[in-house]
mmCIF file of the protein (N, C-alpha, C, O) and its ligand, coordinates in Angstrom:
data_MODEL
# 
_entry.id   MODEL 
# 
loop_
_entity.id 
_entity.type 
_entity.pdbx_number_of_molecules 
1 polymer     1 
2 non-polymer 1 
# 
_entity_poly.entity_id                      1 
_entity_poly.type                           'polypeptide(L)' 
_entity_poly.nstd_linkage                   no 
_entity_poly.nstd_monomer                   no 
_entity_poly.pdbx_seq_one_letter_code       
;(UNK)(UNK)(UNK)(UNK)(UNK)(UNK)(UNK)(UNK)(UNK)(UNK)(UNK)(UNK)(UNK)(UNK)(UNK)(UNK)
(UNK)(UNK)(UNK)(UNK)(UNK)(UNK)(UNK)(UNK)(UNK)(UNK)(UNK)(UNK)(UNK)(UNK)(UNK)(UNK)
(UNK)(UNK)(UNK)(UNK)(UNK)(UNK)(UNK)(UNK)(UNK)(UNK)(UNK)(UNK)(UNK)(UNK)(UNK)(UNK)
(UNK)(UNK)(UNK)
;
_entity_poly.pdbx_seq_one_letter_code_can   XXXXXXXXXXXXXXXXXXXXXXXXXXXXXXXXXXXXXXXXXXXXXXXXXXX 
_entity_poly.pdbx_strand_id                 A 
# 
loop_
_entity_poly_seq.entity_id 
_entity_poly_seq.num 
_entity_poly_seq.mon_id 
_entity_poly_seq.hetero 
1 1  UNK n 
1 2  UNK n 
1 3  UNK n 
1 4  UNK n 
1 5  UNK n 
1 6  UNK n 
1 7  UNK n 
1 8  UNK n 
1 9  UNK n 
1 10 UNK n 
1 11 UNK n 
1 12 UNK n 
1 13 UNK n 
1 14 UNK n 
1 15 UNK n 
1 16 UNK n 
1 17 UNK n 
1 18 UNK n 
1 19 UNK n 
1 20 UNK n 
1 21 UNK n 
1 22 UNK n 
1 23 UNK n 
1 24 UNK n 
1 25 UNK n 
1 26 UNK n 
1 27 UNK n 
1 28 UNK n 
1 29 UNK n 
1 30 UNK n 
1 31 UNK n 
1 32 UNK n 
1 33 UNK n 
1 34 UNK n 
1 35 UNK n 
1 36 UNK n 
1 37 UNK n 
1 38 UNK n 
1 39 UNK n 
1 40 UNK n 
1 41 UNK n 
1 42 UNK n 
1 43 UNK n 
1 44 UNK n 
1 45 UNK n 
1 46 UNK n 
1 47 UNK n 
1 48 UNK n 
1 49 UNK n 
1 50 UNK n 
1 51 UNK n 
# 
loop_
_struct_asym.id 
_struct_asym.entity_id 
A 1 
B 2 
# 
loop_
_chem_comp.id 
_chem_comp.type 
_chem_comp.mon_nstd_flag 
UNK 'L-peptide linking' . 
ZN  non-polymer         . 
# 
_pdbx_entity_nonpoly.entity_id   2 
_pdbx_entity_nonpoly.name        ? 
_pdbx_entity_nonpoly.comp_id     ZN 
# 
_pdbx_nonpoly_scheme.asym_id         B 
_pdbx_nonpoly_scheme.entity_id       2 
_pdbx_nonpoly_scheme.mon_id          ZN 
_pdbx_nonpoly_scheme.ndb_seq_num     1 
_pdbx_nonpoly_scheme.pdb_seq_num     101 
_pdbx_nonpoly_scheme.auth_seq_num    101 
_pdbx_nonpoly_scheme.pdb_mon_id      ZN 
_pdbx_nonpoly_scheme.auth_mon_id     ZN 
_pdbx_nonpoly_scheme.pdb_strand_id   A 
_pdbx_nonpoly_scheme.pdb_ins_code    . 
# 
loop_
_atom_site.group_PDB 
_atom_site.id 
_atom_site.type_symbol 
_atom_site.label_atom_id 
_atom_site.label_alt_id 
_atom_site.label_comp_id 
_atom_site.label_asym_id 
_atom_site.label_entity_id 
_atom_site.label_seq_id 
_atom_site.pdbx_PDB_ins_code 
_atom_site.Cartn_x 
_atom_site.Cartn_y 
_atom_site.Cartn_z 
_atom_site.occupancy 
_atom_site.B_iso_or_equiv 
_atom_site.pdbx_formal_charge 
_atom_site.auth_seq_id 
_atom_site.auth_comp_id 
_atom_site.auth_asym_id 
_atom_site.auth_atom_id 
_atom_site.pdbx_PDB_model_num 
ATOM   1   N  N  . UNK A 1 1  ? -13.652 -3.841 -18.415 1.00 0.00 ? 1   UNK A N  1 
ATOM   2   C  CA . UNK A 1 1  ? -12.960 -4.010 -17.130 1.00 0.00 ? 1   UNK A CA 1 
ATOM   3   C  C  . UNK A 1 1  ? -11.585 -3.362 -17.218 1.00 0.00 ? 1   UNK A C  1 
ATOM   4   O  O  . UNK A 1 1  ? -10.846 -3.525 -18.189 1.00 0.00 ? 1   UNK A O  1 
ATOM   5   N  N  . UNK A 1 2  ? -11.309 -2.692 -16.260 1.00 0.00 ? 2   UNK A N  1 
ATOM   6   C  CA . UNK A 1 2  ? -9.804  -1.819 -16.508 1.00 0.00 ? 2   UNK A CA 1 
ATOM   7   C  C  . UNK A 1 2  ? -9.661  -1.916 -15.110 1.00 0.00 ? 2   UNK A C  1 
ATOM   8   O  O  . UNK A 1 2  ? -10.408 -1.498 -14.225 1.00 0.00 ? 2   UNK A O  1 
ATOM   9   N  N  . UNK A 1 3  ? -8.101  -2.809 -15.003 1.00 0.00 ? 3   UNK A N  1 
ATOM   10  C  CA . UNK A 1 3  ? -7.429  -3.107 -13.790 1.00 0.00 ? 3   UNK A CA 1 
ATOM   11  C  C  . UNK A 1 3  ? -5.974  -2.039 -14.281 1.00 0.00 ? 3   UNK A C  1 
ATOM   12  O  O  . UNK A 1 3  ? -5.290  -2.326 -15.263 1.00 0.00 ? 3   UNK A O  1 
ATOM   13  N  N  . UNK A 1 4  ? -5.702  -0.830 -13.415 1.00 0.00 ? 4   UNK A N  1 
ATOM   14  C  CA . UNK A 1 4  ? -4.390  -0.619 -13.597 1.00 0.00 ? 4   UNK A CA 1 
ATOM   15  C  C  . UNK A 1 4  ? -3.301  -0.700 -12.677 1.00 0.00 ? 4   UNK A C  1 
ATOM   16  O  O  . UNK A 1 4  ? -3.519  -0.598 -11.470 1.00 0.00 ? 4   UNK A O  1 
ATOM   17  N  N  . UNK A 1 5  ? -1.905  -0.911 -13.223 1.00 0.00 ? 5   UNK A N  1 
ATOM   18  C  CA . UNK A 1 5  ? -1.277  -1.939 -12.208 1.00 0.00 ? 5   UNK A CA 1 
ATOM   19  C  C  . UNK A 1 5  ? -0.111  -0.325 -11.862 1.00 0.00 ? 5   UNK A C  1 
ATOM   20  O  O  . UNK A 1 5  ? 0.418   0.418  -12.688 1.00 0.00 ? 5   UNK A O  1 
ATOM   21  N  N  . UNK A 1 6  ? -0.069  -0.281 -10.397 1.00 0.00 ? 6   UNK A N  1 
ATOM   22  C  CA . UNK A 1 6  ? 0.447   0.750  -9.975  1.00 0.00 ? 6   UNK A CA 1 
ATOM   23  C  C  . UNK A 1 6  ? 1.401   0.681  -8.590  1.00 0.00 ? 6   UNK A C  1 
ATOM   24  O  O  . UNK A 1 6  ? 1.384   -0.184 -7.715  1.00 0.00 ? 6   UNK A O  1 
ATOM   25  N  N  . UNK A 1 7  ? 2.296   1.968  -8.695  1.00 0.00 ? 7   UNK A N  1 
ATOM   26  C  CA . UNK A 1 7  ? 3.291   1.648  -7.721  1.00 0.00 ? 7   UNK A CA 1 
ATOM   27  C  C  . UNK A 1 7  ? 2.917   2.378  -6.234  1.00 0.00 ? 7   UNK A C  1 
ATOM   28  O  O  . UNK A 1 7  ? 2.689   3.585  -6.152  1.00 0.00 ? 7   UNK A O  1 
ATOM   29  N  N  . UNK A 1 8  ? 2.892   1.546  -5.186  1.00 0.00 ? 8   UNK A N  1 
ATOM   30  C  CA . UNK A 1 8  ? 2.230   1.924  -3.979  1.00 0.00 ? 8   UNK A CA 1 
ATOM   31  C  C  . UNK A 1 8  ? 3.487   2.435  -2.879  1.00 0.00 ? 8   UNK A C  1 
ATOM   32  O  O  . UNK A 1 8  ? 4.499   1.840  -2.507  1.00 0.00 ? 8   UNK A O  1 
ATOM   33  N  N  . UNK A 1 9  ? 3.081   3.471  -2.622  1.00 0.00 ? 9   UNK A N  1 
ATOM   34  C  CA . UNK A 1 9  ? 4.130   3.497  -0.944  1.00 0.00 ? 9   UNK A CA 1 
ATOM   35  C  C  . UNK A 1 9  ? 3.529   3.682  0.033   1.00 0.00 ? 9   UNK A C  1 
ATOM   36  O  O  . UNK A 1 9  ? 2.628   4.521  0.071   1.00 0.00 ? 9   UNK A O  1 
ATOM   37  N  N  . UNK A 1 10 ? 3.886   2.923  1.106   1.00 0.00 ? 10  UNK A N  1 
ATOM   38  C  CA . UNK A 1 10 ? 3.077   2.782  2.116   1.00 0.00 ? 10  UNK A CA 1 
ATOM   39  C  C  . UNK A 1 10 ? 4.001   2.899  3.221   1.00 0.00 ? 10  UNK A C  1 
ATOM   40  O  O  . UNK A 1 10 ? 4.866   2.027  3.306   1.00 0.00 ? 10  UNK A O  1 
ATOM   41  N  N  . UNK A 1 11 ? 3.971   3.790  4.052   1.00 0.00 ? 11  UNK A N  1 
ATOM   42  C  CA . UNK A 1 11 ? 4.619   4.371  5.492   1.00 0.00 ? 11  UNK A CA 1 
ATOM   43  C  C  . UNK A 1 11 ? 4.091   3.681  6.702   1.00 0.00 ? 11  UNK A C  1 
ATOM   44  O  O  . UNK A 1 11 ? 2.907   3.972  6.871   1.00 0.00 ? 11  UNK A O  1 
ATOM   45  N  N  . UNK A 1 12 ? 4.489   2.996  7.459   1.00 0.00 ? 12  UNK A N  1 
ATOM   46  C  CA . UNK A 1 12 ? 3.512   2.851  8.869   1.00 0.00 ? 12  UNK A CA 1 
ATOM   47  C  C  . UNK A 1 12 ? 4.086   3.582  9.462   1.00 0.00 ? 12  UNK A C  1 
ATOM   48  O  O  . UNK A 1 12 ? 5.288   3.666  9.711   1.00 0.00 ? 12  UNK A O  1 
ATOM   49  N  N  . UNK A 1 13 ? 2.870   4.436  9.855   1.00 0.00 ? 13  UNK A N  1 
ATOM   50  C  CA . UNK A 1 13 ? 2.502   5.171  11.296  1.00 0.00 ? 13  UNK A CA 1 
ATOM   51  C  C  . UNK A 1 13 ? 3.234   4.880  12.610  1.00 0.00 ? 13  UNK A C  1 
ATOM   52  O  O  . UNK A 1 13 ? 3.761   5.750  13.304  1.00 0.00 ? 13  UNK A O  1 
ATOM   53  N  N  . UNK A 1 14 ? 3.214   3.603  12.875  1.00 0.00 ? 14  UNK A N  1 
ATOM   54  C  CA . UNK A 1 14 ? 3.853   3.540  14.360  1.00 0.00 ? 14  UNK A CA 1 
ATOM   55  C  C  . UNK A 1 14 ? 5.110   3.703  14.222  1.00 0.00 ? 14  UNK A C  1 
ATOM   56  O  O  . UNK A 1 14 ? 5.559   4.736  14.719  1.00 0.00 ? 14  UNK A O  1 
ATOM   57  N  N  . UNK A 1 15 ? 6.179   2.677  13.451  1.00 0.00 ? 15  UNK A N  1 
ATOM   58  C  CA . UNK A 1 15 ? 7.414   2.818  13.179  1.00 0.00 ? 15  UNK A CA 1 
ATOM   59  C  C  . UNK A 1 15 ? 8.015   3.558  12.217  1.00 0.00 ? 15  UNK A C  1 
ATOM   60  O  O  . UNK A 1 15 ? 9.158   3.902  12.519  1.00 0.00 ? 15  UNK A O  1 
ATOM   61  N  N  . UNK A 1 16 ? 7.699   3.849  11.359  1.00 0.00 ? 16  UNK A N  1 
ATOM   62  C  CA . UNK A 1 16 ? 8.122   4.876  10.292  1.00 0.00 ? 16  UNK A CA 1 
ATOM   63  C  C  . UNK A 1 16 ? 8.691   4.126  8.999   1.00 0.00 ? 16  UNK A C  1 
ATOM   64  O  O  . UNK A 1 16 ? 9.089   4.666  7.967   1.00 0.00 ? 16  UNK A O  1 
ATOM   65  N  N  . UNK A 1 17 ? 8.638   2.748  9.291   1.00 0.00 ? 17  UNK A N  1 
ATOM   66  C  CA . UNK A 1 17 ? 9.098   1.956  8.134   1.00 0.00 ? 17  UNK A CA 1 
ATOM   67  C  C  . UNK A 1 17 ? 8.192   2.041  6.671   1.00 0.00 ? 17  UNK A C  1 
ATOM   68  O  O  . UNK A 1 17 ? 6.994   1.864  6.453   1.00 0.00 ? 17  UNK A O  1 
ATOM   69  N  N  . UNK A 1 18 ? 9.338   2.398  5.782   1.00 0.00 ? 18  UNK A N  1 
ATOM   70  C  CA . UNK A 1 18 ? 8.552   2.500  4.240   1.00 0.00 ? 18  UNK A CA 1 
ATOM   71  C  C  . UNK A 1 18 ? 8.668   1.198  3.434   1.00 0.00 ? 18  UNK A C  1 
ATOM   72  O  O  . UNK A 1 18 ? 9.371   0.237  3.748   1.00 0.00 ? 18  UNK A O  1 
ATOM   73  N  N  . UNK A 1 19 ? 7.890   1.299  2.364   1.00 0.00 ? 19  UNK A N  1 
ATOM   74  C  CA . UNK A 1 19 ? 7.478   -0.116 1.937   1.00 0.00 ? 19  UNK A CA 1 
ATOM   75  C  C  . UNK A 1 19 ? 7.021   0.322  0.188   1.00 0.00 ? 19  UNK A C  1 
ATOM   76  O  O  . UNK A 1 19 ? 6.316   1.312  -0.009  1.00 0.00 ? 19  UNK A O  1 
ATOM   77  N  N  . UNK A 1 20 ? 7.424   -0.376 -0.751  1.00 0.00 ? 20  UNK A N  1 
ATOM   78  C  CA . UNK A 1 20 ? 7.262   0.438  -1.698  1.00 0.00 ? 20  UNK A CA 1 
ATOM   79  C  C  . UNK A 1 20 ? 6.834   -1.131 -2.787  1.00 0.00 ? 20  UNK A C  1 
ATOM   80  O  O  . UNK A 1 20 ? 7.555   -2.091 -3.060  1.00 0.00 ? 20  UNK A O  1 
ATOM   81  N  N  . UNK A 1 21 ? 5.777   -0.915 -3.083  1.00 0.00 ? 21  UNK A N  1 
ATOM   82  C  CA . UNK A 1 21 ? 4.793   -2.453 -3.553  1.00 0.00 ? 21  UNK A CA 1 
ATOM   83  C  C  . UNK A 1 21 ? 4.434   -2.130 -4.856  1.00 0.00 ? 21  UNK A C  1 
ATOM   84  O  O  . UNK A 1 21 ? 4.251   -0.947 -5.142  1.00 0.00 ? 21  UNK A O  1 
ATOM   85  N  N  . UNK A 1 22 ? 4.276   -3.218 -5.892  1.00 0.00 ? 22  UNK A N  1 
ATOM   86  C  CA . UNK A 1 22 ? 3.180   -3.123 -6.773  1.00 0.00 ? 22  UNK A CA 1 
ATOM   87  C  C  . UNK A 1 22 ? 1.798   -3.895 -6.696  1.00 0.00 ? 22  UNK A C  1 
ATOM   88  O  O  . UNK A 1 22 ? 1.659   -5.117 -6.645  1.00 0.00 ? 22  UNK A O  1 
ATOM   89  N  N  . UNK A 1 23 ? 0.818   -2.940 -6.698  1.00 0.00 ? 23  UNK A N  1 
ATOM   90  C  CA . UNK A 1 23 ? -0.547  -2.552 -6.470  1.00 0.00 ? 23  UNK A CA 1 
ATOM   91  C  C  . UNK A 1 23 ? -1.617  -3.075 -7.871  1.00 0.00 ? 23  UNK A C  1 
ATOM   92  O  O  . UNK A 1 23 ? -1.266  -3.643 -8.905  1.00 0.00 ? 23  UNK A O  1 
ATOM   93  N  N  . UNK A 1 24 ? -2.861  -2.687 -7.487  1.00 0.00 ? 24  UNK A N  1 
ATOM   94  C  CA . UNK A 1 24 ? -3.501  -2.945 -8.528  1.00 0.00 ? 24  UNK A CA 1 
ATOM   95  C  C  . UNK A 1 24 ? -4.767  -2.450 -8.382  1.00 0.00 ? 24  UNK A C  1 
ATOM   96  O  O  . UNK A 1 24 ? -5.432  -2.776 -7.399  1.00 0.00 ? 24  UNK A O  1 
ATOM   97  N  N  . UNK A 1 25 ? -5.348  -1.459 -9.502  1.00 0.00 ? 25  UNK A N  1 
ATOM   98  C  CA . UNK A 1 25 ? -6.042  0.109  -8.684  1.00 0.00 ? 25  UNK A CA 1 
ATOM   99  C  C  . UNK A 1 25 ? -7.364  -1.365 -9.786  1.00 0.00 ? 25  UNK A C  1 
ATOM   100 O  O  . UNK A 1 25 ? -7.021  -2.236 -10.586 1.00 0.00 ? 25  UNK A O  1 
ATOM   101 N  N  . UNK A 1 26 ? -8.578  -1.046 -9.348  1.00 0.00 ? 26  UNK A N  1 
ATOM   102 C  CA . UNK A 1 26 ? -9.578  -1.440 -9.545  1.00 0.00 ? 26  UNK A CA 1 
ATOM   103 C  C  . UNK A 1 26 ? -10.748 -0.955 -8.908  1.00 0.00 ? 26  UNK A C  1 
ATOM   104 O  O  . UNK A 1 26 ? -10.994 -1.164 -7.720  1.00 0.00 ? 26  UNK A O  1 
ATOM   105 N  N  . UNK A 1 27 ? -11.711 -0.102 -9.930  1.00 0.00 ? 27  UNK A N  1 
ATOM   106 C  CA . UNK A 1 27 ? -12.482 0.733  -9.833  1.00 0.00 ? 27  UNK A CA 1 
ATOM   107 C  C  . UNK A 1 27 ? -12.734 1.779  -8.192  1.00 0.00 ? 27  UNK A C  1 
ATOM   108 O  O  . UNK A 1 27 ? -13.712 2.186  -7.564  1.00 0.00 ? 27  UNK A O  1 
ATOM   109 N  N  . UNK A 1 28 ? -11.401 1.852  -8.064  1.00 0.00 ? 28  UNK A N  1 
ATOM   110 C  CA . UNK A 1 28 ? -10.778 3.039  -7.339  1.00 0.00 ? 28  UNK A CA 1 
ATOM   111 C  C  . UNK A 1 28 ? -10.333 2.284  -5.786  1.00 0.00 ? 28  UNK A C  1 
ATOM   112 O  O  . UNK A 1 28 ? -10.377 2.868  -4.703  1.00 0.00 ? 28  UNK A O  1 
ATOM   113 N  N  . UNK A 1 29 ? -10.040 1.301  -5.934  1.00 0.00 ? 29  UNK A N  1 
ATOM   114 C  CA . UNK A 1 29 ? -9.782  0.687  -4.915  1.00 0.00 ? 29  UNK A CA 1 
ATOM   115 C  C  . UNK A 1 29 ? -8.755  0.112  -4.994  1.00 0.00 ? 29  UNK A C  1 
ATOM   116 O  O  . UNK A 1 29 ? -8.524  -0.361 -6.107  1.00 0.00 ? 29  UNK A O  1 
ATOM   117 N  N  . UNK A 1 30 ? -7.601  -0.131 -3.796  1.00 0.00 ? 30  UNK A N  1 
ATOM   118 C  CA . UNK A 1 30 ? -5.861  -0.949 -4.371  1.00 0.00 ? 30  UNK A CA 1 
ATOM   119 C  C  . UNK A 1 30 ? -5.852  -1.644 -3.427  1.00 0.00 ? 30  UNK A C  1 
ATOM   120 O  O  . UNK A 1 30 ? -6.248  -1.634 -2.261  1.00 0.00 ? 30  UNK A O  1 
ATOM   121 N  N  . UNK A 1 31 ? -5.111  -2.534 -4.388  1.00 0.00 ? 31  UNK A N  1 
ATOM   122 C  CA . UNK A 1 31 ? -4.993  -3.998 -3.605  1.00 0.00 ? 31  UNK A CA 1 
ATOM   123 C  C  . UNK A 1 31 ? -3.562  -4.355 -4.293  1.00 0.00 ? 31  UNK A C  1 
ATOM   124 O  O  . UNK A 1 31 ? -3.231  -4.605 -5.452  1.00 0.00 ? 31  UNK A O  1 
ATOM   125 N  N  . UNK A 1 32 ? -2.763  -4.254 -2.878  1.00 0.00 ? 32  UNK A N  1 
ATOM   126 C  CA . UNK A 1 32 ? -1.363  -4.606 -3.070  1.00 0.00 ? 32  UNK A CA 1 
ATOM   127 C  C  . UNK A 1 32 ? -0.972  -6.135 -2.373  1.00 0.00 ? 32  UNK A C  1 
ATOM   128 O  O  . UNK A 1 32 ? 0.192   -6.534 -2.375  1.00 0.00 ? 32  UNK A O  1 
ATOM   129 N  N  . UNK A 1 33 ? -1.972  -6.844 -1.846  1.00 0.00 ? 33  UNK A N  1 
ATOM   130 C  CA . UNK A 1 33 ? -1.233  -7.607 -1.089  1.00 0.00 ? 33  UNK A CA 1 
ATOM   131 C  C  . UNK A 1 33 ? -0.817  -7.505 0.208   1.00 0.00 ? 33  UNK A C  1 
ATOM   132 O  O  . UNK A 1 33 ? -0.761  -8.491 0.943   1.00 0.00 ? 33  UNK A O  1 
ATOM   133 N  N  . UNK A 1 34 ? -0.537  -6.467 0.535   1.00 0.00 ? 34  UNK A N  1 
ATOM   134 C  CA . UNK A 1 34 ? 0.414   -5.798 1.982   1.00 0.00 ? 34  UNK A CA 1 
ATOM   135 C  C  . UNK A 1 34 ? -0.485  -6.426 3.252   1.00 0.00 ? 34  UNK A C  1 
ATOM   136 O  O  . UNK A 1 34 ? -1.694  -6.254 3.409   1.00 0.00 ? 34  UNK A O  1 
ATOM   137 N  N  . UNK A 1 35 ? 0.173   -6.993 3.886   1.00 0.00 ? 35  UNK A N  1 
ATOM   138 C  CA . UNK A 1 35 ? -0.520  -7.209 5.223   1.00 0.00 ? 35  UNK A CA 1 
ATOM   139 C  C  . UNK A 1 35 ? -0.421  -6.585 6.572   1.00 0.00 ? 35  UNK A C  1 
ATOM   140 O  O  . UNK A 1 35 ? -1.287  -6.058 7.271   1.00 0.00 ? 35  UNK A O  1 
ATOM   141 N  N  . UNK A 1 36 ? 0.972   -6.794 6.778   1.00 0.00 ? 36  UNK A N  1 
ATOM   142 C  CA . UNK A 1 36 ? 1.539   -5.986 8.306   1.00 0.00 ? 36  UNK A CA 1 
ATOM   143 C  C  . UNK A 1 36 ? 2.612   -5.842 8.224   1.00 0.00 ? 36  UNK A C  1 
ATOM   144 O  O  . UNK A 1 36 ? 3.330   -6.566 7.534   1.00 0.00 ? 36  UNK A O  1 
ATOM   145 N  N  . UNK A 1 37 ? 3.182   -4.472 9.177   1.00 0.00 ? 37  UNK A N  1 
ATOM   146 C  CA . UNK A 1 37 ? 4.469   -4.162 9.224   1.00 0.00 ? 37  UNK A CA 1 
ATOM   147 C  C  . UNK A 1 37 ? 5.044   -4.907 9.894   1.00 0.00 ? 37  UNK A C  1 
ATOM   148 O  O  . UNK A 1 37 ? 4.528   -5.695 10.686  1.00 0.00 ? 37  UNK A O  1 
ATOM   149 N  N  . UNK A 1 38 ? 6.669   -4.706 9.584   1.00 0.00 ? 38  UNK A N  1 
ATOM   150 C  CA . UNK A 1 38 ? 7.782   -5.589 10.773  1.00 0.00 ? 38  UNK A CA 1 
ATOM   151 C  C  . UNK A 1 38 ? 6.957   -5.171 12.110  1.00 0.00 ? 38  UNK A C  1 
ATOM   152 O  O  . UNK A 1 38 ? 6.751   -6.181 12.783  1.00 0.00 ? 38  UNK A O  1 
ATOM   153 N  N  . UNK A 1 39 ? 6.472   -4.109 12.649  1.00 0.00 ? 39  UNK A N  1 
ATOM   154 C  CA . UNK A 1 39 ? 6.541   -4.238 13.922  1.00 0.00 ? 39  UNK A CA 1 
ATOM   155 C  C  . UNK A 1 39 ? 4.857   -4.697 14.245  1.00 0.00 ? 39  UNK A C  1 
ATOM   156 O  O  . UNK A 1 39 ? 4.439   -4.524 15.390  1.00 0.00 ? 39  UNK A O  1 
ATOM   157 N  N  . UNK A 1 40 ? 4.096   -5.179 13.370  1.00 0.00 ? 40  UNK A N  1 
ATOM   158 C  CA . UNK A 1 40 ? 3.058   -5.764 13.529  1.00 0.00 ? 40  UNK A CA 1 
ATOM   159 C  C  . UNK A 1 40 ? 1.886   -5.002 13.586  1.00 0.00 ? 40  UNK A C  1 
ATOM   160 O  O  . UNK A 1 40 ? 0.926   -5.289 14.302  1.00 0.00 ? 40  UNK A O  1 
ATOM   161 N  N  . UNK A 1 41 ? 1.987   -3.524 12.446  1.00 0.00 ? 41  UNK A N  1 
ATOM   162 C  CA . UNK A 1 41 ? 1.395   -2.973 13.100  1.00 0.00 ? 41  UNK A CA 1 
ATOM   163 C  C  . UNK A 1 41 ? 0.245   -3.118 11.899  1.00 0.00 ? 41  UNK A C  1 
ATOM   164 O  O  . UNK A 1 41 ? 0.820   -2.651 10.916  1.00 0.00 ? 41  UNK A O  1 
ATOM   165 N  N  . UNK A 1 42 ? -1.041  -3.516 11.500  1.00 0.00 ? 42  UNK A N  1 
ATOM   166 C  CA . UNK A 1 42 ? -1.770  -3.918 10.217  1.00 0.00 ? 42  UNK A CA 1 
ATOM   167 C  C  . UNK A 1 42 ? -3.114  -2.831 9.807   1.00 0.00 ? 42  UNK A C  1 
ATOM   168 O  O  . UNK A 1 42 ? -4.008  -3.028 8.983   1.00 0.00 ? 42  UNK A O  1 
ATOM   169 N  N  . UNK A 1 43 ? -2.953  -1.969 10.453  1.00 0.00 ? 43  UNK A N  1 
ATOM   170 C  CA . UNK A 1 43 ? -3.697  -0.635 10.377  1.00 0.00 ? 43  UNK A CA 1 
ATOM   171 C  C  . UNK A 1 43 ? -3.633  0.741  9.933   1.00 0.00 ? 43  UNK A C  1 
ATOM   172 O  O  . UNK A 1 43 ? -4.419  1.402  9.253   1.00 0.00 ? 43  UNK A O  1 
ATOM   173 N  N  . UNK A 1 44 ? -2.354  1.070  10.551  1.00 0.00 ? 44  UNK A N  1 
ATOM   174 C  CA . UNK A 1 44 ? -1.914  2.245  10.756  1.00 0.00 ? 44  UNK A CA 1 
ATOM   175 C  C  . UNK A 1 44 ? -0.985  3.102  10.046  1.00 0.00 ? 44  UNK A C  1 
ATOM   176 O  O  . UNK A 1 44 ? -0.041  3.740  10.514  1.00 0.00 ? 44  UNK A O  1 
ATOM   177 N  N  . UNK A 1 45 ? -1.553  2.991  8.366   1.00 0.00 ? 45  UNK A N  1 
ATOM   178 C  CA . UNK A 1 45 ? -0.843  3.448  7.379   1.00 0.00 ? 45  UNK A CA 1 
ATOM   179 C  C  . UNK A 1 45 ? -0.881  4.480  6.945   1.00 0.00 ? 45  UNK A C  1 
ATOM   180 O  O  . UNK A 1 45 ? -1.883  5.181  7.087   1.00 0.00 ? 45  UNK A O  1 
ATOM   181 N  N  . UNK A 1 46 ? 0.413   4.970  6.153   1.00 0.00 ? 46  UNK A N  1 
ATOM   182 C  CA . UNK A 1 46 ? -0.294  6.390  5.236   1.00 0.00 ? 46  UNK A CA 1 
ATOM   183 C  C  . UNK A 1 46 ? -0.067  5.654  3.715   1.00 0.00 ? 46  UNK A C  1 
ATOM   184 O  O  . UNK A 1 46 ? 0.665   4.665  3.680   1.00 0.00 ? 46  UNK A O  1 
ATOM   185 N  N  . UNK A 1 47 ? -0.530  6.013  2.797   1.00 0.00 ? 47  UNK A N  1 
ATOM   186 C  CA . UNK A 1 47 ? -0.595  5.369  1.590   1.00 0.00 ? 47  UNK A CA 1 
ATOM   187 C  C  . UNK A 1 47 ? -0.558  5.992  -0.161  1.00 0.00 ? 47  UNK A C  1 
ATOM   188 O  O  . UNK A 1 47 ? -1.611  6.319  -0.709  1.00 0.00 ? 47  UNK A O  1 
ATOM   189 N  N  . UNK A 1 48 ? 0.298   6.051  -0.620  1.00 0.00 ? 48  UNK A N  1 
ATOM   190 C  CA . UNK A 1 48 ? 0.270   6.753  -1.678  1.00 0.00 ? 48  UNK A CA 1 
ATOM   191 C  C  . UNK A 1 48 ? 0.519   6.611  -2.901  1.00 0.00 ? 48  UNK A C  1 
ATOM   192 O  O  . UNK A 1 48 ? 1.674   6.226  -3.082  1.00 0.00 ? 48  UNK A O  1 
ATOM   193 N  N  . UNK A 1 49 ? -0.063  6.756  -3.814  1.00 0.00 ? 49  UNK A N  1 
ATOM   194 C  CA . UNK A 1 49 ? 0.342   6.022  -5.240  1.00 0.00 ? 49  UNK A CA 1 
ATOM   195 C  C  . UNK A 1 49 ? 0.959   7.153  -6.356  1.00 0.00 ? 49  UNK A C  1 
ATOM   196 O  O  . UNK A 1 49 ? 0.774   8.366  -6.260  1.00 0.00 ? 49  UNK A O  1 
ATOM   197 N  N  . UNK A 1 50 ? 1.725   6.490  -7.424  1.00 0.00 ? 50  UNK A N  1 
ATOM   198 C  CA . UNK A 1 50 ? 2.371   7.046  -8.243  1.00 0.00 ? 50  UNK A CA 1 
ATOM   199 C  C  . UNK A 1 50 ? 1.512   6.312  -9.449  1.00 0.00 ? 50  UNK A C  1 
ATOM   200 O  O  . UNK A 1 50 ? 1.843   5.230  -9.935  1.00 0.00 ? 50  UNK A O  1 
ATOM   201 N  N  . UNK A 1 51 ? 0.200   7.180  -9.904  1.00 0.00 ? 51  UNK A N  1 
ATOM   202 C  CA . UNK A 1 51 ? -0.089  6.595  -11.044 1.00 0.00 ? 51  UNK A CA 1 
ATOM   203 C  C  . UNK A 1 51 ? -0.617  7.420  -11.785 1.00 0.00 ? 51  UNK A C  1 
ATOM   204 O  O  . UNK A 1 51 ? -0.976  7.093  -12.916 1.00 0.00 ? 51  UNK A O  1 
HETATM 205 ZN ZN . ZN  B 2 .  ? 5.743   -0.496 11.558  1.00 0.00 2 101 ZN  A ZN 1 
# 
């Protein structure tokens, strides 16, 4: 099992607010936790990792 623990940035789309999380890549899939932006927006991301 190999969980690697990684640094996420995540932009929303509607407002432009950045967000910069630690993540957790598992068999190619990340899971940071993140739910919704300040302006409520819970979709509409761009998403990028430094790993
Ligand atoms: Zn937003």
């Amino acid at each position: 099992m190999s969980t690697t623990r990684v640094k996420v940035k995540i932009r929303c789309r509607r407002c432009g607010e950045k967000f910069v999380l630690k993540g957790k890549k598992e068999k190619g899939k990340i899971e940071t936790g993140f739910r919704q932006c300040i302006c409520s927006n819970e979709h509409d991301f761009d998403m990028e990792t430094d790993d």
